[in-house]
N, C-alpha and C positions, 0 to 999 in steps of 0.2 A: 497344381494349385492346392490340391488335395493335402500333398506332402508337406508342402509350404504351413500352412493351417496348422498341422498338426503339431510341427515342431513349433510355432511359436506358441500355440498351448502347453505342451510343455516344458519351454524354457518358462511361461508367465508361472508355470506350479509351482518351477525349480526354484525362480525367483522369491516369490511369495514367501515359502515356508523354510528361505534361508534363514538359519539361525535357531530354529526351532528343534526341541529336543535337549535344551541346554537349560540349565535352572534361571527359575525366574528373577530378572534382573532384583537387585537390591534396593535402587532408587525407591522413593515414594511415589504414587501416583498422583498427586499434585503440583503444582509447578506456581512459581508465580514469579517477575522477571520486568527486566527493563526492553525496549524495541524503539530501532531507530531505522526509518527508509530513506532514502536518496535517489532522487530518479528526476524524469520528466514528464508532463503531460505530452498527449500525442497532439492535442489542438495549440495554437498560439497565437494571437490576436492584436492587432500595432494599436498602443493607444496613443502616438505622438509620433511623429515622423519631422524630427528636427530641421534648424535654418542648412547644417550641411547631410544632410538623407540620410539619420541615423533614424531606424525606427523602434520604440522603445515597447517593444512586445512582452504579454503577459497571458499565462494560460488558468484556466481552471483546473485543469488536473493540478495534480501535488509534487510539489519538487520537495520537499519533504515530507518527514513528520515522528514524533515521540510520543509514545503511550508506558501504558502497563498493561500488561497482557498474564490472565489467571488461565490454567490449560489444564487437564483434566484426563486421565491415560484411562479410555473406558475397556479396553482391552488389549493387549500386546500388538495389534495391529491395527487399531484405530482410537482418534484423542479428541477431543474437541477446545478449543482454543478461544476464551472470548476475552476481547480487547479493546482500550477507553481512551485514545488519539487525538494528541494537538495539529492538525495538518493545516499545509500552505503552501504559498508560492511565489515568487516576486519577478523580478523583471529578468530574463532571457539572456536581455541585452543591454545591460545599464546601459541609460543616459544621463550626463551633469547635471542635477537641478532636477530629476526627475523622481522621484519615489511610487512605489504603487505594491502593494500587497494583498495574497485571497488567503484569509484563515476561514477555521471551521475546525469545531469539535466533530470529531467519529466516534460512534458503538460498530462493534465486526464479532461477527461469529464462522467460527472455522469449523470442518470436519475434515481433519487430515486421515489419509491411508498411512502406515509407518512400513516402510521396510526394515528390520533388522541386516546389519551388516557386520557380516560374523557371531562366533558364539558371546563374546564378552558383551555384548549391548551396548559397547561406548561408541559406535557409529549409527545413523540411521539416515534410511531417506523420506524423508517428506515432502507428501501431494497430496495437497488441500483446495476446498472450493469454499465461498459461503457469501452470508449477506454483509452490507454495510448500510448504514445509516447516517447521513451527515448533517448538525445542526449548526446552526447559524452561520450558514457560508456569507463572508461581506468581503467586497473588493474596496482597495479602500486607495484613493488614487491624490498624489500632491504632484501637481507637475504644473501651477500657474506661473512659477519662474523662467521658463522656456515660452518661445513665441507660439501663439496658437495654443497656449497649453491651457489646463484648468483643474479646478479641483473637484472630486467628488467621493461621496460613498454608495456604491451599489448593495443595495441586501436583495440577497437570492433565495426563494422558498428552502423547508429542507429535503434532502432527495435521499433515495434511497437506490441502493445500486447493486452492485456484487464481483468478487475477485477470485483472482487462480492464483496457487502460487506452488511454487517447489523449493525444498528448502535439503540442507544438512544440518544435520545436528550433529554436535562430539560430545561428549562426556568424560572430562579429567578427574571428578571425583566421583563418590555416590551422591555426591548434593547438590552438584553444579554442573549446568551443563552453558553450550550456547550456539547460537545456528546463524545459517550465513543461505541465501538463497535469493529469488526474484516472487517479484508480485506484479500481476497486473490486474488493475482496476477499472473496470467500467459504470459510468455514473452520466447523470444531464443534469441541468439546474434549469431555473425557471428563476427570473426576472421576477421581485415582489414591489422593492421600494427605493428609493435616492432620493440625492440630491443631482443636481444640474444635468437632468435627465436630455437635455439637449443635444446633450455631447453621445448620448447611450446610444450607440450602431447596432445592428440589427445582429450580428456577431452575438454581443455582449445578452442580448435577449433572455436566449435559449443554447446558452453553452455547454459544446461535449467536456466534462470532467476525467475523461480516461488518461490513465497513466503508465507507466511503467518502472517499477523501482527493484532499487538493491536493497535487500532487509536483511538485519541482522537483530539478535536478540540475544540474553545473557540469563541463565532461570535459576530460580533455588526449587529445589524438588525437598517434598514431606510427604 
């Protein structure tokens, strides 16, 4: 066990200070950039269960989302990342006559670890943790053209949560770079205000917002 121990501290050395000893990259230490995610949430919730047993489910986590993201290289081995996000979500499993969408503005702040990969800097790896903050989350629901169906708008407090992510970066110039990787998010809402709260299931209350997405981003570096 002893032996075991020892070599993965030294490979995590070996690791760390790949790349180092090489001049320092060229890029700027500013970045600022477009970011797009795709994924799913892990909860999912039937608001309609049609005349032949289709059910038209919908989560609070985020099947998307599109921000701008400003990033900040505080040292060769660590950056901090903060980011201003249109996030949403819509139905799972269309049904005809049925609509229903969760938007919400996000603020996110990162602190990524950087691995350099190789001497030239134009690869890296990135593993980041941080907060998020979500305002105005509203579920916004059209489905009175199906039987049993109805319309409403749910508004949910705003919440405040926190994500992992791991990412790559390449760099084809010294100005441009862009990364490709996974986030996961965790987050809960809290039930504020509606309309046709009759219909609002005990589900819909106090819903998990966790997610899992594929992010990529595009930066100009100064």
């Amino acid at each position: 066990m002893k032996r075991v121990f020892i070599i993965a501290c030294l490979a995590l050395i070996s690791f760390s200070t790949f790349g180092e000893g090489a001049a320092d990259p060229v890029y700027g230490r500013s970045r600022i950039g477009l970011t797009a995610d795709l994924g799913r949430g892990t909860e999912n919730h039937t608001l309609f269960v049609t005349p032949d047993f289709k059910n038209a489910n919908i989560s609070l986590g985020k099947n998307y989302a599109f921000g701008v993201r400003y990033g900040y290289e505080l040292t060769r081995s660590f950056e901090m990342d903060g980011d201003i996000n249109f996030e949403g979500s819509t139905l799972t499993n269309p049904v005809t006559n049925v609509k229903a969408r969760v938007g919400y503005g996000s603020v996110t702040l990162t602190a990524n670890y950087v691995l350099m990969l190789g001497k030239d800097f134009t690869k890296r790896l990135k593993f980041g943790a941080g907060a998020d903050y979500n305002f105005s989350p509203r579920l916004t629901i059209r489905g009175q053209r199906v039987q049993n169906g109805f319309d409403a708008t749910w508004n949910y407090e705003n919440a405040a949560g926190y994500h992992v992510n791991a990412m790559y970066e390449y760099f084809w110039s010294e100005s441009w770079s862009a990364d490709l990787g996974l986030k996961w998010t965790g987050i809960a809402y809290k039930f504020n205000s509606g309309t046709n709260l009759s219909y609002l299931k005990n589900e819909f209350r106090e819903p998990g917002g966790n997610a899992i997405n594929v992010v990529a981003g595009v930066y100009f570096h100064f």
